[in-house]
Every structure is written in C-alpha cells, then in structure tokens.
ZATORKE-204071 format. One line per field, with one value per residue: residue number from 0; residue in one letter; x, y, z of N, C-alpha, C in turn. Coordinates in nm, 3 decimals, padded with zeros to 5 digits. Example, Ala and Ser with C-alpha at 12.3 -4.5 7.8 and 13.67 -1.06 7.14 Angstrom:
<rs>
i = (0:1)
aa = (A:S)
n_x = (01.319:01.285)
n_y = (-00.569:-00.225)
n_z = (00.780:00.708)
ca_x = (01.230:01.367)
ca_y = (-00.450:-00.106)
ca_z = (00.780:00.714)
c_x = (01.320:01.290)
c_y = (-00.330:00.003)
c_z = (00.780:00.787)
</rs>
This chain:
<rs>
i = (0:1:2:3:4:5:6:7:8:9:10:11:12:13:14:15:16:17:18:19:20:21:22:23:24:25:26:27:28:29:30:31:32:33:34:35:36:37:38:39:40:41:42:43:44:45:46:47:48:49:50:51:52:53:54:55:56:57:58:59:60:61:62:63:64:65:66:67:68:69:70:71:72:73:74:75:76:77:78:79:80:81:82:83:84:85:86:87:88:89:90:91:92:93:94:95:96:97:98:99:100:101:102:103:104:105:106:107:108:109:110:111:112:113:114:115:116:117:118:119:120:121:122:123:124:125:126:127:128:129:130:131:132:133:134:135:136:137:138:139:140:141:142)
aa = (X:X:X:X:X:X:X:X:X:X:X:X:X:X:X:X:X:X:X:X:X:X:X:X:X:X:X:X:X:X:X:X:X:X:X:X:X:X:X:X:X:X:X:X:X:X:X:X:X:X:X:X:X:X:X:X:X:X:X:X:X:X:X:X:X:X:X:X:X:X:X:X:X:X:X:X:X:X:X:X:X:X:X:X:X:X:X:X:X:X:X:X:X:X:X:X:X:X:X:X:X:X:X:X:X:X:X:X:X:X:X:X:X:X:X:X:X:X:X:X:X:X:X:X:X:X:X:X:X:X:X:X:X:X:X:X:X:X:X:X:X:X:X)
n_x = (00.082:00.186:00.386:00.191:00.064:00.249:00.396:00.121:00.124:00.402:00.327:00.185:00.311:00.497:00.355:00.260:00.490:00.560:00.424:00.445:00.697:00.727:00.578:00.780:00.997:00.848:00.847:01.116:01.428:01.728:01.928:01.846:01.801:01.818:02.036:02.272:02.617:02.619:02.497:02.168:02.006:01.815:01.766:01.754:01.625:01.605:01.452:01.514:01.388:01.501:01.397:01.296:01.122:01.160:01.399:01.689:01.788:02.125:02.482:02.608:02.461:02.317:02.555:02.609:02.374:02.382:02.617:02.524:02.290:02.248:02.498:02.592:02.362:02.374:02.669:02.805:02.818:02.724:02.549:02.560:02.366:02.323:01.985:01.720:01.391:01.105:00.776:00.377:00.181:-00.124:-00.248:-00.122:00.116:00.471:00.659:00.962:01.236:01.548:01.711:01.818:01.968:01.945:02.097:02.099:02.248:02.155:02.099:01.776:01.625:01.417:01.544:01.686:01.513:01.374:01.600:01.556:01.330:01.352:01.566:01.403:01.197:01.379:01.488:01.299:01.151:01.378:01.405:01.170:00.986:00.733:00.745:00.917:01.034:01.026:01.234:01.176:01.374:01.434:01.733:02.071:02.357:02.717:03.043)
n_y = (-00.119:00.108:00.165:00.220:00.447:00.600:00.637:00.726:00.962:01.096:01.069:01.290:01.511:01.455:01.497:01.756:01.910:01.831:01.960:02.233:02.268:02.212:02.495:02.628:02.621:02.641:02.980:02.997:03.203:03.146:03.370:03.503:03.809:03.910:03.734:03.865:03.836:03.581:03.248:03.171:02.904:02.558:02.442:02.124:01.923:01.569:01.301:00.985:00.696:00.428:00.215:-00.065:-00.344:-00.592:-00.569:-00.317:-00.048:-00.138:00.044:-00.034:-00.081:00.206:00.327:00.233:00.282:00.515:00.595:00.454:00.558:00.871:00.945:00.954:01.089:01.348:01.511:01.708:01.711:01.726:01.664:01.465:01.332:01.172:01.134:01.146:01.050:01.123:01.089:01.101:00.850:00.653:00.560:00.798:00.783:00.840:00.742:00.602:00.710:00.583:00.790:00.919:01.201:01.364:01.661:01.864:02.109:02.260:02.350:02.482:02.278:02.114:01.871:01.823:01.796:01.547:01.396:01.408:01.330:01.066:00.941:00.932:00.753:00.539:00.492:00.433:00.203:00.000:00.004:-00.060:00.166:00.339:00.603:00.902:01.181:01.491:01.814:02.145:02.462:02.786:02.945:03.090:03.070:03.069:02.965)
n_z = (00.000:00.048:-00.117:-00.379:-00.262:-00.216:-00.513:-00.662:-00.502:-00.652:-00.865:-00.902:-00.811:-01.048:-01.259:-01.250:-01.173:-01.466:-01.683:-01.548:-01.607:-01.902:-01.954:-01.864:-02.038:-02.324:-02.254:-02.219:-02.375:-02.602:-02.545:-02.327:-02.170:-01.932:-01.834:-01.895:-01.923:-01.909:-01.988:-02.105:-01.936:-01.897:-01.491:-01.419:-01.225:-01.094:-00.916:-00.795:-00.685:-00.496:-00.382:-00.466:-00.548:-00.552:-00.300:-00.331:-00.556:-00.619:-00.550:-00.761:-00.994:-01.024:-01.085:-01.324:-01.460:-01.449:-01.593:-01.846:-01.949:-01.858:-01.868:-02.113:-02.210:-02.128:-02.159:-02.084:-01.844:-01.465:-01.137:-00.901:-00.541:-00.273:-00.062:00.133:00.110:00.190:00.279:00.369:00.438:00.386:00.651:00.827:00.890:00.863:00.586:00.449:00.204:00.071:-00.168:-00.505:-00.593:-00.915:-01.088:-01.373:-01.621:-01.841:-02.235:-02.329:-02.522:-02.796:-02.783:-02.566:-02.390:-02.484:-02.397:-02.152:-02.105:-02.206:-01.998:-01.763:-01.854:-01.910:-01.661:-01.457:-01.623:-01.602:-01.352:-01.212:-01.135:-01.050:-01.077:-01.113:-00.957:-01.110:-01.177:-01.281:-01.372:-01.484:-01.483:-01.521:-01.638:-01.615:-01.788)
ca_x = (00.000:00.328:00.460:00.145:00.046:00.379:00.362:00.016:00.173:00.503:00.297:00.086:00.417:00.565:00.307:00.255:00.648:00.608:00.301:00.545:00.821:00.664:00.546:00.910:01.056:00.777:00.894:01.266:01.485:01.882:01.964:01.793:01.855:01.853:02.155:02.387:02.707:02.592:02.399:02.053:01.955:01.740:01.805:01.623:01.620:01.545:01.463:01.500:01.393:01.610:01.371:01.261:00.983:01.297:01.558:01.678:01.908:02.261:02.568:02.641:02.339:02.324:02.684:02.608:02.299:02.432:02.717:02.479:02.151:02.242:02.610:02.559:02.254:02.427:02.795:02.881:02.822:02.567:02.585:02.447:02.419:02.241:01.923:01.628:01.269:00.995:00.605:00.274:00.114:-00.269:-00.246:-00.084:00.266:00.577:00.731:01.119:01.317:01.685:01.726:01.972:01.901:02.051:02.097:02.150:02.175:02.110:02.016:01.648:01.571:01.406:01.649:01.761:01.393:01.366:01.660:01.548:01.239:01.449:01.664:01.303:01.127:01.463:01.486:01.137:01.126:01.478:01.425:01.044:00.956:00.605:00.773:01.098:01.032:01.129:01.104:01.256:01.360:01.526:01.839:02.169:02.510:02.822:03.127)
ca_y = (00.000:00.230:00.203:00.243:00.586:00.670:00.613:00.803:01.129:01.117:01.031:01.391:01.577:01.479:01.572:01.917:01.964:01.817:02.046:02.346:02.246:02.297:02.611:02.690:02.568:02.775:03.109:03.085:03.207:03.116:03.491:03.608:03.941:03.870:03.626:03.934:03.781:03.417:03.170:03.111:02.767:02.512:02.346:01.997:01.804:01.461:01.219:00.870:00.629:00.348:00.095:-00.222:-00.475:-00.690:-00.504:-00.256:-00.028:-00.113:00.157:-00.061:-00.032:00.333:00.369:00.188:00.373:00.680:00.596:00.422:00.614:00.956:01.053:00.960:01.212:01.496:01.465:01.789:01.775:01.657:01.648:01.371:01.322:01.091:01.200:01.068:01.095:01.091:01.106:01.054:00.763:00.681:00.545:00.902:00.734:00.880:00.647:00.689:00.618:00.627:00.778:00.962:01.329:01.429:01.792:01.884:02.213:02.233:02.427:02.505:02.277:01.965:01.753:01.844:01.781:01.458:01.327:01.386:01.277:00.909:00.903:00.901:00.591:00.475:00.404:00.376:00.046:-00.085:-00.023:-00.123:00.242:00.401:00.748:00.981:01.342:01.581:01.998:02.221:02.583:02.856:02.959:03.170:02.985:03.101:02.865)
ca_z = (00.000:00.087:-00.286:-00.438:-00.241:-00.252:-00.615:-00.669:-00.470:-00.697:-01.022:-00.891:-00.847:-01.146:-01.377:-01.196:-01.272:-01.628:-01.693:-01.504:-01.711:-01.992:-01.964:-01.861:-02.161:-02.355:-02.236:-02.213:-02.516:-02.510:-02.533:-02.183:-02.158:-01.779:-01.791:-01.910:-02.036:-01.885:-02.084:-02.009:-01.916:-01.810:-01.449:-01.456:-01.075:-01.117:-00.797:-00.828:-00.538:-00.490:-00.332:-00.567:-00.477:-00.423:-00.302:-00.367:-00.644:-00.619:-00.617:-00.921:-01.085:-01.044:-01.121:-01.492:-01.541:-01.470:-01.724:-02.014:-01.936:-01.846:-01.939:-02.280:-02.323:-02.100:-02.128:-02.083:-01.685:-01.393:-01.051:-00.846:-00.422:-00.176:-00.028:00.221:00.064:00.292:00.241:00.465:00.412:00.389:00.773:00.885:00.916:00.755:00.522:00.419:00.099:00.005:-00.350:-00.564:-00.685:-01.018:-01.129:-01.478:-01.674:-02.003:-02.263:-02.366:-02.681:-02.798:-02.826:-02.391:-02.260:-02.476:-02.332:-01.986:-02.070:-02.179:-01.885:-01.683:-01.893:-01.867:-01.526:-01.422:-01.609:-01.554:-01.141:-01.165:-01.044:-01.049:-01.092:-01.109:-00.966:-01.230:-01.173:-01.398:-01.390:-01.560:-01.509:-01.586:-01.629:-01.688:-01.749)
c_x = (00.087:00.331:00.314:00.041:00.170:00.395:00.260:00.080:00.318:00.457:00.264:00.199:00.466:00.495:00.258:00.389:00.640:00.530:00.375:00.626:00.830:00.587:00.690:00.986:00.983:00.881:01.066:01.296:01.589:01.969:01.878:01.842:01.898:01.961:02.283:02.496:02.689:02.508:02.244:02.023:01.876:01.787:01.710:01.704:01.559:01.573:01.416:01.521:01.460:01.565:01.312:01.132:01.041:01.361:01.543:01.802:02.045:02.355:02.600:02.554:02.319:02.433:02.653:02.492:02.305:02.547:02.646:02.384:02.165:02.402:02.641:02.480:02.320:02.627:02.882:02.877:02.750:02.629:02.467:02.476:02.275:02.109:01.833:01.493:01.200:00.819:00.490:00.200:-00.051:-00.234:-00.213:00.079:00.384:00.669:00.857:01.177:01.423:01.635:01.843:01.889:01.976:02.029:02.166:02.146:02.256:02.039:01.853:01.580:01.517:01.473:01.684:01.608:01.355:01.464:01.665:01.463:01.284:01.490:01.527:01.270:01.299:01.505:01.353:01.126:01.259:01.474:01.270:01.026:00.832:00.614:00.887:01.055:01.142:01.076:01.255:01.234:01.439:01.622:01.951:02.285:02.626:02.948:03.276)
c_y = (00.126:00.249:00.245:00.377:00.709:00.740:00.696:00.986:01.141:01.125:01.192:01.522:01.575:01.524:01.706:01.958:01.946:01.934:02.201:02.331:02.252:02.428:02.694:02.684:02.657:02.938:03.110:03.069:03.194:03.247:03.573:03.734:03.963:03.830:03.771:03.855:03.625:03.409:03.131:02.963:02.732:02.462:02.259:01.863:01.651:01.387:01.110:00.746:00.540:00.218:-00.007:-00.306:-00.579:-00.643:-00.363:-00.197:-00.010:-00.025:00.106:-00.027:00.132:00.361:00.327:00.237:00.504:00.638:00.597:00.515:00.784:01.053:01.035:01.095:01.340:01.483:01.565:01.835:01.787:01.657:01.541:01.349:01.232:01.179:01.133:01.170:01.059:01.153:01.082:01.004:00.767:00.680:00.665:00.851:00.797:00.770:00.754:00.632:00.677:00.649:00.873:01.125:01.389:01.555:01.837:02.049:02.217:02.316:02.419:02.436:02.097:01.897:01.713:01.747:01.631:01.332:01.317:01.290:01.052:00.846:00.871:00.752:00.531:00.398:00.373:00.162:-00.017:-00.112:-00.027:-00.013:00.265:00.530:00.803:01.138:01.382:01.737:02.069:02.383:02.682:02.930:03.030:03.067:03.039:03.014:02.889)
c_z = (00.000:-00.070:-00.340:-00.370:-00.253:-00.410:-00.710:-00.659:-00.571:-00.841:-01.039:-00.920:-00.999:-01.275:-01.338:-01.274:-01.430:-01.713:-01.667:-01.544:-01.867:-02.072:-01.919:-01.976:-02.290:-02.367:-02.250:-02.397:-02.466:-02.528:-02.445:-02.178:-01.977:-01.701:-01.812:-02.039:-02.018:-01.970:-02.046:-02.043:-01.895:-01.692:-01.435:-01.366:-01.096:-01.016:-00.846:-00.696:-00.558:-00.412:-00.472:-00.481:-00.438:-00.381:-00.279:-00.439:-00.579:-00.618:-00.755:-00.986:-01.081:-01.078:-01.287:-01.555:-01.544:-01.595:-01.840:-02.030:-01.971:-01.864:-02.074:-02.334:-02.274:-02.035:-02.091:-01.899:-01.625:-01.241:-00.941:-00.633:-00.449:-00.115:00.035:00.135:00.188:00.251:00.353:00.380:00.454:00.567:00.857:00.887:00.787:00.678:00.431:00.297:00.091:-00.146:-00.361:-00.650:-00.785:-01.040:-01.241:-01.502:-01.764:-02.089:-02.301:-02.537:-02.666:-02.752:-02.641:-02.351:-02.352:-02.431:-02.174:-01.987:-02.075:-02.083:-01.763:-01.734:-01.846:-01.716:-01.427:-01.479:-01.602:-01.445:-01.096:-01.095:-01.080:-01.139:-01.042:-01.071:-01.083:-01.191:-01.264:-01.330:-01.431:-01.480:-01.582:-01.560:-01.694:-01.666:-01.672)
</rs>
C-alpha cells in the first residue's frame, strides 16, 4: 500500500512539474537578456527512489545507469548526491526512501527535454519504479 500511495503522490508531483516544465521551456529564449554575459539555461532536478519490490538499487546499478543512461545524453556535466525521501502515508505514518538526486543544466531545446524525458522511462522500467520526480527551472550559467 506504501509504494502504491507513494507512487500516486510522486505520479501527482511529477506531472505538476512536467506540466510546469513545460510552460518553462515555452517562455525561455537562449539569449535572456537577464543572464547578461551568462547563458541562459534550463536546471532539470530529477529524484530517483532506490527501493525495488525486491531489493533494492545497487551503487552498481546506479553507477552503470548513470554511465549508459544519463552521461551519454548529458555529457557535458551533472551532478548527483544521496538523499532521504519521505512522504505521509494513507495510515498518517511517515514512510522513508533512500534515492539519488541528479541535477543537470542544459540548454532550452528539444532535443535536452527529450533526453530527460528518456533518462526518466529509462529508469522507471529498468528499477520497476512508479515514478521519477522531475522539476525544472530557468536559469543563468556562466562557465
């Protein structure tokens, strides 16, 4: 019942963000007048739980899908940490998950937001997930 409210509230999030990420993506241009002499970007948070129905994901297995999955589509640079999820369950009880939060930024074009959107199906059905928080938002970067 945990995974599949869990599951429900992450499905609710992530199409709020995809829905708000899209309307971010919309509006920006990659000559912000805002950014100055920086570049304008997208940044694009992606949470990925780390429990399984057996198990749960490996440092290996996240170490080789971060290699095949996600430094293939963004090779130019990502930053990833550890993190504790937590949610309230139907019962009132707080339920806890280990996961892994990536942080990309990237510019503003097809080609970026269908490779996020990849790196999501992508590990949704390799790690049997429900759902991958995703939130997006714009951004200045300078290198």
């Amino acid at each position: 019942m945990r995974t599949v409210i869990a599951g429900v509230l992450a499905a609710v999030i992530f199409l709020a963000g995809a829905l708000a990420g899209t309307a971010v993506y919309a509006q920006r241009r990659p000559s912000d007048p805002q950014c100055g002499s920086a570049s304008a970007r997208v940044r694009t948070t992606l949470y990925f739980g780390l429990s399984k129905q057996k198990g749960s994901v490996s440092e290996l297995e996240w170490q080789m899908f971060l290699r095949d999955e996600v430094t293939t589509r963004f090779p130019d640079g990502l930053t990833v940490w550890e993190a504790e999820g937590q949610w309230r369950q139907s019962d009132g009880a707080i339920g806890h998950e280990r996961s892994k939060v990536l942080l990309l930024v990237h510019p503003d074009t097809p080609a970026a937001r269908t490779a996020v959107q990849a790196v999501i199906e992508r590990y949704r059905k390799g790690f049997e997930q429900e759902s991958v928080l995703w939130e997006t938002a714009r951004v200045c970067a300078a290198a």
